[in-house]
NUMAR-24488 format. One record per residue: x negated, y negated, z of N, C-alpha, C in turn; residue number from 1; residue in three letters. Coordinates in steps of 0.05 Angstrom, whole numbers, plus 32768, in hexadecimal, padded with zeros to 4 digits. Atoms other than C-alpha are relative to their C-alpha. Example, Ala and Ser with C-alpha at 12.3 -4.5 7.8 and 13.67 -1.06 7.14 Angstrom:
<recs>
{rec {7FEE,8018,8000},{7F0A,805A,809C},{7FEE,7FE8,8000},1,"ALA"}
{rec {8010,8018,7FFF},{7EEF,8015,808F},{800F,7FEA,800E},2,"SER"}
</recs>
This chain:
<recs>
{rec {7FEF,8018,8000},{8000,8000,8000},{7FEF,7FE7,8000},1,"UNK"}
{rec {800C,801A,8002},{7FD5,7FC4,8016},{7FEA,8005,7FF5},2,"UNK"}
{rec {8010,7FF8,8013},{7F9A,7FBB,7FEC},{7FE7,7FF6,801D},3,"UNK"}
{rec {8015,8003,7FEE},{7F71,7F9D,802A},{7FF5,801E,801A},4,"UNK"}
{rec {8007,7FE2,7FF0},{7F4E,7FE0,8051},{800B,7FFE,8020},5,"UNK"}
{rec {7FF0,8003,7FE7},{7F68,7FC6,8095},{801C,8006,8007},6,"UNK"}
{rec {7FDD,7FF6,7FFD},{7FAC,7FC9,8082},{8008,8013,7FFB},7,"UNK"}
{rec {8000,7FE1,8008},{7FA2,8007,805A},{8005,800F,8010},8,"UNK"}
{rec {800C,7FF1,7FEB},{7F86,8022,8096},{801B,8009,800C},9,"UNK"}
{rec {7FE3,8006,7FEC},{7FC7,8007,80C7},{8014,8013,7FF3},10,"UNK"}
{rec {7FF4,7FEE,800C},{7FF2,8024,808D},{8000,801F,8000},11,"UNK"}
{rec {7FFE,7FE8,7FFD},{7FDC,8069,808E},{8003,800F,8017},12,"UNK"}
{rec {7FFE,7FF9,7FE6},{7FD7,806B,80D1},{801E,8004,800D},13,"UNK"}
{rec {7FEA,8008,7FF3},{801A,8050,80E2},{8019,800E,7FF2},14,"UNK"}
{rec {7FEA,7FFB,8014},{8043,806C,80A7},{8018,8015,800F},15,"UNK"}
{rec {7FEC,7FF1,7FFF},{805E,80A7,80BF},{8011,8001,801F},16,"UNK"}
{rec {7FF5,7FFE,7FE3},{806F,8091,810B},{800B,7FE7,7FF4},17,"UNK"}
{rec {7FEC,8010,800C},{8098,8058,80E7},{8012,800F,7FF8},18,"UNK"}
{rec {7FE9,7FF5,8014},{80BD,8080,80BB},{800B,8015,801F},19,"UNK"}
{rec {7FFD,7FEF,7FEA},{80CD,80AF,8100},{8010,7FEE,800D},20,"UNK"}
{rec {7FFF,800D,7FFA},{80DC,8077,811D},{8020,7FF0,7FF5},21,"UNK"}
{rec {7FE6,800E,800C},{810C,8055,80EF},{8014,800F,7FFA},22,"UNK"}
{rec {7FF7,7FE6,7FF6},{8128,809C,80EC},{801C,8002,8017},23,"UNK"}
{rec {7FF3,7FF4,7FE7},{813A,80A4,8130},{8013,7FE1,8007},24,"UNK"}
{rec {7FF1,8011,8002},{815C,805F,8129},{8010,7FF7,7FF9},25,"UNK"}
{rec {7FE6,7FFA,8015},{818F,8072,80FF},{7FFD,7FF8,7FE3},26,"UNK"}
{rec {7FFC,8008,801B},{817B,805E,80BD},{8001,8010,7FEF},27,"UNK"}
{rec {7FF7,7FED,8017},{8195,8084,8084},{7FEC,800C,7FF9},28,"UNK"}
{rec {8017,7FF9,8006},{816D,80B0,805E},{7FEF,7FEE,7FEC},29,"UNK"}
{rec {7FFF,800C,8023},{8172,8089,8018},{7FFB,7FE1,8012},30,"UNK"}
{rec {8008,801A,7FFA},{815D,804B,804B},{7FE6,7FFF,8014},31,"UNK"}
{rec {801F,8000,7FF3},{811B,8061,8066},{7FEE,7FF0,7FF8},32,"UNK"}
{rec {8017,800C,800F},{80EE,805A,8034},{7FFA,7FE1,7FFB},33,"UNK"}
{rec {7FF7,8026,8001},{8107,8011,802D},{7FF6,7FF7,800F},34,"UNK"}
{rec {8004,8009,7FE7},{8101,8006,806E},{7FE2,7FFF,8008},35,"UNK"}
{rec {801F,7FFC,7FF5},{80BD,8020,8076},{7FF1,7FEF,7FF7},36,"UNK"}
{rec {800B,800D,800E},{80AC,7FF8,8040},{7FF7,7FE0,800B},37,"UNK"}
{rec {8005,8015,7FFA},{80BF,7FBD,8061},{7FFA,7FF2,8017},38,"UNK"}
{rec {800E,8009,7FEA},{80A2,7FC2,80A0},{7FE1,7FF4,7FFA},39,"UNK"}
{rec {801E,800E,8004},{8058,7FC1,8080},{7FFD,7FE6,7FF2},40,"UNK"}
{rec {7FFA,8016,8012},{806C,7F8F,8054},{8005,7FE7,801E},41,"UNK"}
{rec {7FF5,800D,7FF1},{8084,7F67,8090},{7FDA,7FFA,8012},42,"UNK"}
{rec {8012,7FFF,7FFC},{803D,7F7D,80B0},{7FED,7FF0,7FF2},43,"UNK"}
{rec {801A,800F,8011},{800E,7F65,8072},{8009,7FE0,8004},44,"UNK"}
{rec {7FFD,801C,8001},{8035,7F25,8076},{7FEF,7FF1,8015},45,"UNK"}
{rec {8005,8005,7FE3},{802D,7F1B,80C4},{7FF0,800D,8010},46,"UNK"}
{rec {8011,7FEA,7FE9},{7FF3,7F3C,80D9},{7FEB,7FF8,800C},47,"UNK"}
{rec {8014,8012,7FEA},{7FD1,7EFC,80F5},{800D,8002,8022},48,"UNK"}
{rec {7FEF,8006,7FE4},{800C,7F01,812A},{7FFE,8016,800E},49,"UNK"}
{rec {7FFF,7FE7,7FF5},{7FF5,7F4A,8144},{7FF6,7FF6,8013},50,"UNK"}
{rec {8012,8006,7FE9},{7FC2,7F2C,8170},{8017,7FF5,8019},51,"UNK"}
{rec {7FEF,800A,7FE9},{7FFD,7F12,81A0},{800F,8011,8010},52,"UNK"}
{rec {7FEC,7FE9,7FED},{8018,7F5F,81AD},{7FEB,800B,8018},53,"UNK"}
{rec {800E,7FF5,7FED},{7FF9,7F7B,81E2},{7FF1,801F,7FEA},54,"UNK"}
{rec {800F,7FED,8011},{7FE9,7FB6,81B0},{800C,7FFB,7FD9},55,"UNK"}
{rec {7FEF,8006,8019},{7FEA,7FB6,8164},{801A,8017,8004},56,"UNK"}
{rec {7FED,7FEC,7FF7},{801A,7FFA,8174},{801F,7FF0,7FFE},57,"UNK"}
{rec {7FE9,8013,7FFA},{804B,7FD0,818C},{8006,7FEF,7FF1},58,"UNK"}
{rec {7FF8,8014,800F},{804C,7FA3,8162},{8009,8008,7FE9},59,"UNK"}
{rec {7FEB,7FF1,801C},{805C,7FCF,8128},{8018,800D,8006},60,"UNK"}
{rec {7FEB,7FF8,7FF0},{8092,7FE3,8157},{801D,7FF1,800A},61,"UNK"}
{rec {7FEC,8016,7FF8},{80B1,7FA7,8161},{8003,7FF3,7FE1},62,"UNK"}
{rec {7FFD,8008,8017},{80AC,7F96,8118},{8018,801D,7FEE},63,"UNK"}
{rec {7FF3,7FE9,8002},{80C6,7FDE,8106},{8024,8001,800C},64,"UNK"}
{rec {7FE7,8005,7FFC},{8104,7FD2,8135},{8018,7FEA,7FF4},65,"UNK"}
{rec {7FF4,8010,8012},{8119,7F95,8114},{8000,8004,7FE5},66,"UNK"}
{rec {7FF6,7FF3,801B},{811A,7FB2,80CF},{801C,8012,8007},67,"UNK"}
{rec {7FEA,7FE7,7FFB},{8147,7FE7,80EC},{8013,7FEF,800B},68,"UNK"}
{rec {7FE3,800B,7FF5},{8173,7FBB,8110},{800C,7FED,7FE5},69,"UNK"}
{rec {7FFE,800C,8012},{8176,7F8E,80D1},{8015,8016,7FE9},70,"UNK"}
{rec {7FFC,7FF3,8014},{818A,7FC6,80A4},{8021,8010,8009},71,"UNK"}
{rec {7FE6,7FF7,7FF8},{81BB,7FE1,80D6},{8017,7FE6,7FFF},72,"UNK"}
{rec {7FF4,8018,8002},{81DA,7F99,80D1},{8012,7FFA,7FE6},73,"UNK"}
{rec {7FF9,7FFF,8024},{81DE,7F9A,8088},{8013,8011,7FFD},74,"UNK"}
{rec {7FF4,7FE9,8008},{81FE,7FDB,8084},{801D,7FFD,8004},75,"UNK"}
{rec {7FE8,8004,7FF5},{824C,7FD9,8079},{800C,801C,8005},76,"UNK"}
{rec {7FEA,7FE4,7FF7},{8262,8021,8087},{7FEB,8011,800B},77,"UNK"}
{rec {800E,8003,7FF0},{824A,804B,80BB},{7FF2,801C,7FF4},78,"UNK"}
{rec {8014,7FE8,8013},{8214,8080,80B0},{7FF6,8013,800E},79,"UNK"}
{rec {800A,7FE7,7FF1},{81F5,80C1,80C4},{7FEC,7FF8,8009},80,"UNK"}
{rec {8016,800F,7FF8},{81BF,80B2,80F7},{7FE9,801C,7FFA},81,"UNK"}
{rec {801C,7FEC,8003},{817D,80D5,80EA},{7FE7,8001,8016},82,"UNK"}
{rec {8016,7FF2,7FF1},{814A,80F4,8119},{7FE6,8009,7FFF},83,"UNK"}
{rec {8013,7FF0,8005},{810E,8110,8100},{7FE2,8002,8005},84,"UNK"}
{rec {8024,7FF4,7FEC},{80D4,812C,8128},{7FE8,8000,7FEF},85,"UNK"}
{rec {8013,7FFC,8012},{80B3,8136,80E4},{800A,7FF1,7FE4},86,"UNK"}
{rec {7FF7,8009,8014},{80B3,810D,80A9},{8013,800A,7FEF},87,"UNK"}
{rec {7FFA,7FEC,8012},{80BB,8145,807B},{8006,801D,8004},88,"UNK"}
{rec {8006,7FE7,7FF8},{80CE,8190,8081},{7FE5,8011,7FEE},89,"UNK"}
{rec {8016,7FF5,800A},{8094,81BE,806A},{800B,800D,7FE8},90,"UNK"}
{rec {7FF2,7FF1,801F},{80A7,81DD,801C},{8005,801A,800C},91,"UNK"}
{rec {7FFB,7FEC,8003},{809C,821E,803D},{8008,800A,8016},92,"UNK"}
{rec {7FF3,7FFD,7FE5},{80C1,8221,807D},{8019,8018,7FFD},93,"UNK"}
{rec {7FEA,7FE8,8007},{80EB,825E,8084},{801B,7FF7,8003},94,"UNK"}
{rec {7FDF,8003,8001},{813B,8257,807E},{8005,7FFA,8022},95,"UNK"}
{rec {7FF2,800C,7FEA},{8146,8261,80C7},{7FEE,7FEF,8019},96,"UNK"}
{rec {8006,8020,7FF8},{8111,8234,80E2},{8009,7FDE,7FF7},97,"UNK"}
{rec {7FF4,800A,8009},{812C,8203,80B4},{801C,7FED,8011},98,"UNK"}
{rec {7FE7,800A,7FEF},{816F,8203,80D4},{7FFC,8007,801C},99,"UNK"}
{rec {800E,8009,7FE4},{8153,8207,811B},{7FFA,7FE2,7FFF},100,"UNK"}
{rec {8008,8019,8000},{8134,81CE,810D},{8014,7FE9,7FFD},101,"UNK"}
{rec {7FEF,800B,8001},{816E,81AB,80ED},{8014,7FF9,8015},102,"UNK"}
{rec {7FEB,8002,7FEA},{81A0,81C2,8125},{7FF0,7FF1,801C},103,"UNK"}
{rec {8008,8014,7FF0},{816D,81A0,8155},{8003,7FE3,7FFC},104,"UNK"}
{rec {7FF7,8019,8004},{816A,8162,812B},{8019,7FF4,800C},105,"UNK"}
{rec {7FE8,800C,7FFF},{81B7,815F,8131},{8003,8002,8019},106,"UNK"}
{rec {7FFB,8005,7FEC},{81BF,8167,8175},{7FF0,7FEB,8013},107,"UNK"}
{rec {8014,801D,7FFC},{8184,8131,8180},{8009,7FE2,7FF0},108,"UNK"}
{rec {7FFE,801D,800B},{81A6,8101,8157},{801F,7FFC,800C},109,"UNK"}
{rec {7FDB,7FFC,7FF1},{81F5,8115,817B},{7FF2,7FEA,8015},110,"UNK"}
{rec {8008,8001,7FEC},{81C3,810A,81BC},{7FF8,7FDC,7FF8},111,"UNK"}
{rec {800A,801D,8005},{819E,80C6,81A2},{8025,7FE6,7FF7},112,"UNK"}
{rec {7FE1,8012,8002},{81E9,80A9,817E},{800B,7FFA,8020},113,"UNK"}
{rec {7FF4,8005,7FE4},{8207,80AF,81C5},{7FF1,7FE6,8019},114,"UNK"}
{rec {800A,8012,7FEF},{81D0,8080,81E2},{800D,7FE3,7FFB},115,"UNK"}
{rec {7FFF,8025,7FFE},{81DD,8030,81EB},{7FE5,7FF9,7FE4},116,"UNK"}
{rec {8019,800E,8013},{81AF,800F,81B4},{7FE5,7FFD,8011},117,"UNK"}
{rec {8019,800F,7FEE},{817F,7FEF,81EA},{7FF4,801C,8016},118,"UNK"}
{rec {800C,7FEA,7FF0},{8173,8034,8208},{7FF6,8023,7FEE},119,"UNK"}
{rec {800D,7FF5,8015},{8169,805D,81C8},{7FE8,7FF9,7FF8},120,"UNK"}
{rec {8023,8012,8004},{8137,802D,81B8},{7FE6,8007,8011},121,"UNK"}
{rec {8018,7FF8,7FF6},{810C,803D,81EE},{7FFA,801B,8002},122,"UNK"}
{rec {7FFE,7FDA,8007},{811F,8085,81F0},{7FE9,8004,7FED},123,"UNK"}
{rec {800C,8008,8014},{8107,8083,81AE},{7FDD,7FF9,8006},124,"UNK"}
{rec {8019,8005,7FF4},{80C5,8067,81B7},{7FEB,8012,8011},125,"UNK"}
{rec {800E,7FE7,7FEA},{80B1,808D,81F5},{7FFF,8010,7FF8},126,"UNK"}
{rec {7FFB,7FD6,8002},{80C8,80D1,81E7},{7FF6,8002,7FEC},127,"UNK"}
{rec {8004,7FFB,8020},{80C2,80D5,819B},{7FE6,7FF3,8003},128,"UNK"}
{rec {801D,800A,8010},{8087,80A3,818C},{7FE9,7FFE,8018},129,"UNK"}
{rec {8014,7FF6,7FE3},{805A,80AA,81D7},{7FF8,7FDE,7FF9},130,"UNK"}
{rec {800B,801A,7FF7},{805B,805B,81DC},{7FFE,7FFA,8023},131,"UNK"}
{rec {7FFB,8000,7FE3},{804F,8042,821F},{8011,7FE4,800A},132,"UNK"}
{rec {7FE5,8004,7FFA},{8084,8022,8247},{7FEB,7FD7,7FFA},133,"UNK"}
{rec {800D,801C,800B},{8053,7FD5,823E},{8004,7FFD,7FE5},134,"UNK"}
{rec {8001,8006,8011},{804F,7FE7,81FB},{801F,7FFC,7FF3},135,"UNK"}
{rec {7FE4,7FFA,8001},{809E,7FF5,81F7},{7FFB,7FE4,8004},136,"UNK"}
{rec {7FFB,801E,7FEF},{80A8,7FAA,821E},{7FF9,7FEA,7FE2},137,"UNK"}
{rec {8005,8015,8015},{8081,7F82,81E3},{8017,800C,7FE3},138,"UNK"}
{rec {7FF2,7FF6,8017},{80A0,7FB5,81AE},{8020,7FEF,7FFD},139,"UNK"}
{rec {7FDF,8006,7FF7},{80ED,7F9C,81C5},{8003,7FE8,800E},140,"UNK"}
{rec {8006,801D,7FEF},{80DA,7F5F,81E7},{8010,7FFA,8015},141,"UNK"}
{rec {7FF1,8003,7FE1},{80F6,7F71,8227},{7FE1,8002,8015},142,"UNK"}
{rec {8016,7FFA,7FE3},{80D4,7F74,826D},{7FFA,801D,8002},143,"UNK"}
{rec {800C,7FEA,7FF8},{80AE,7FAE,8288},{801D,800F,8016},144,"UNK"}
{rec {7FE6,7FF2,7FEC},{80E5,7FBE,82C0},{8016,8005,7FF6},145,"UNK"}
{rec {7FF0,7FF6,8013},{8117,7FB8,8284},{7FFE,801A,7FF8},146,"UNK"}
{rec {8009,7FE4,800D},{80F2,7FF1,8264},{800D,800D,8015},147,"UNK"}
{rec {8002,7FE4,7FE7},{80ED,801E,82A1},{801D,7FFE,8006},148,"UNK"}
{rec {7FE6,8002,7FF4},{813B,8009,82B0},{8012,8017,7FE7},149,"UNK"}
{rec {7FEF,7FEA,801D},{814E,8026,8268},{7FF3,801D,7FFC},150,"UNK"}
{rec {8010,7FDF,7FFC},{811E,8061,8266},{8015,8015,8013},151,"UNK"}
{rec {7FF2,7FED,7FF2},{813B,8078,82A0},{801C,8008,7FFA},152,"UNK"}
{rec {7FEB,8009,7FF9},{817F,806F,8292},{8004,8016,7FE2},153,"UNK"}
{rec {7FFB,7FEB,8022},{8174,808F,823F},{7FFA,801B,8014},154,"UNK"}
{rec {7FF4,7FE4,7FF9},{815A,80CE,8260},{800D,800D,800D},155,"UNK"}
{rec {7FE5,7FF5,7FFB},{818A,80D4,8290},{800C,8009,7FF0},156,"UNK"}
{rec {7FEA,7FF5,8013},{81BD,80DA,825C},{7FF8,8017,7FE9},157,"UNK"}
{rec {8006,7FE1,800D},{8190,810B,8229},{7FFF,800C,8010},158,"UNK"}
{rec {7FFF,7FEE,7FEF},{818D,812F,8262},{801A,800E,8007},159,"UNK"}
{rec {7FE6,7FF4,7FF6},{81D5,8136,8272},{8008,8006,7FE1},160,"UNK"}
{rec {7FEC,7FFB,801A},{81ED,8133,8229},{7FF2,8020,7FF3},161,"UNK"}
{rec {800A,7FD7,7FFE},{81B5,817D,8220},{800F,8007,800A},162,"UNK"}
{rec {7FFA,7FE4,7FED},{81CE,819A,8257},{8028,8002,7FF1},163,"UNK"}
{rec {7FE0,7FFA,7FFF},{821B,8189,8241},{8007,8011,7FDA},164,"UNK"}
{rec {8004,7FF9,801A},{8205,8199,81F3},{7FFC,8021,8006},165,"UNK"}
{rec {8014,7FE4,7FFD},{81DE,81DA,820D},{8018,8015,8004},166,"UNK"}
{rec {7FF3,7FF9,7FEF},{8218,81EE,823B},{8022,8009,7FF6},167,"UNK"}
{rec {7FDD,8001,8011},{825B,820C,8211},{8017,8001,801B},168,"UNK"}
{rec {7FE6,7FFE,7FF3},{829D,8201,822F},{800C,8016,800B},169,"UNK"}
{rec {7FF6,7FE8,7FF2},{82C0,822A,8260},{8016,7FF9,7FF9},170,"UNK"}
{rec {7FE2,7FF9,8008},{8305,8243,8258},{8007,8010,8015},171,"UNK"}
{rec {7FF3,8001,7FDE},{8331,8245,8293},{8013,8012,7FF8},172,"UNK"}
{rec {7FED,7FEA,8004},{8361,8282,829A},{8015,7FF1,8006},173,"UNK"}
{rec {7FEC,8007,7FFD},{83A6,8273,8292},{8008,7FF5,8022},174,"UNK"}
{rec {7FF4,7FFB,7FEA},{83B6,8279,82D5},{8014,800F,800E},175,"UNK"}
{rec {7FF3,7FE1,8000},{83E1,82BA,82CD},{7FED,801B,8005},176,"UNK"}
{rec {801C,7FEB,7FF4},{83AA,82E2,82F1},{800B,8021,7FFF},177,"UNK"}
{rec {7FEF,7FE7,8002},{83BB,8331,82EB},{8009,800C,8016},178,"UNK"}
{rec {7FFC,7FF2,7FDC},{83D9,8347,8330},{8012,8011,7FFB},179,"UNK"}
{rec {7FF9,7FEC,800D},{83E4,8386,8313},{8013,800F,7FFF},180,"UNK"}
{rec {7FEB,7FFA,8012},{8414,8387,82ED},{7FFE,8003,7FE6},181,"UNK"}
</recs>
């Protein structure tokens, strides 16, 4: 992408925990690549203003979120949210790893939909991309005690929404018990 080796660099580095990223943020599929596009693009413009994040990380983090919130803005009808741990599946992944994998996706993206915006976000981050909760703070331009207030609060809920996903429904007997007859 950028023709200068620094940015190159940033680019290859950064590409595929963007696209993961913008992913797990709901953006379509057919609105990734776009997206991805226009985070670096957003980067080569503004990449005197990195020096002000506490890490560059973050800062492609907080540039990355605002594409995505931008796009979700734009969008007039609502869309399948996407998840993906891995950019791409492998060509030669067997059938029922495949759909293992898939059926995880989907219950990671049931689990992520169900969050609040401002607590997917960090979810996100933490869990999925191993930012740290400072670097989260500049990414989202909240406080540190923000973070740690939403952290806690997203995995609470993946936590309960597993166990209630994991956990099939019981079925209560009539209440015509057999007192044999």
């Amino acid at each position: 992408m950028p023709a200068d080796p620094e940015l190159r660099a940033i680019y290859e580095r950064y590409h595929d925990a963007v696209w993961r990223t913008l992913a797990c943020l709901g953006l379509a599929d057919d609105a990734i690549e776009d997206a991805v596009q226009e985070v670096f693009l957003v980067v080569h413009r503004r990449f005197d203003d990195a020096e002000h994040y506490t890490s560059l990380k973050s800062w492609i983090y907080a540039i990355t979120r605002r594409v995505a919130w931008h796009a979700h803005r734009g969008a007039a009808r609502t869309r399948r949210r996407l998840a993906a741990v891995e950019p791409r599946s492998i060509d030669d992944e067997l059938p029922e790893d495949h759909a293992a994998r898939q059926q995880a996706r989907a219950i990671l993206l049931r689990i992520l939909d169900s969050m609040p915006d401002e607590q997917r976000d960090v979810f996100v981050l933490a869990e999925i991309e191993g930012l740290s909760a400072p670097e989260i703070a500049a990414a989202v331009e909240v406080g540190l005690n923000t973070v740690y207030s939403r952290l806690r609060l997203a995995r609470a809920r993946f936590e309960r929404e597993a166990e209630r996903i994991a956990t099939p429904p019981q079925t209560f007997a009539s209440g015509r018990g057999d007192h044999g007859t």
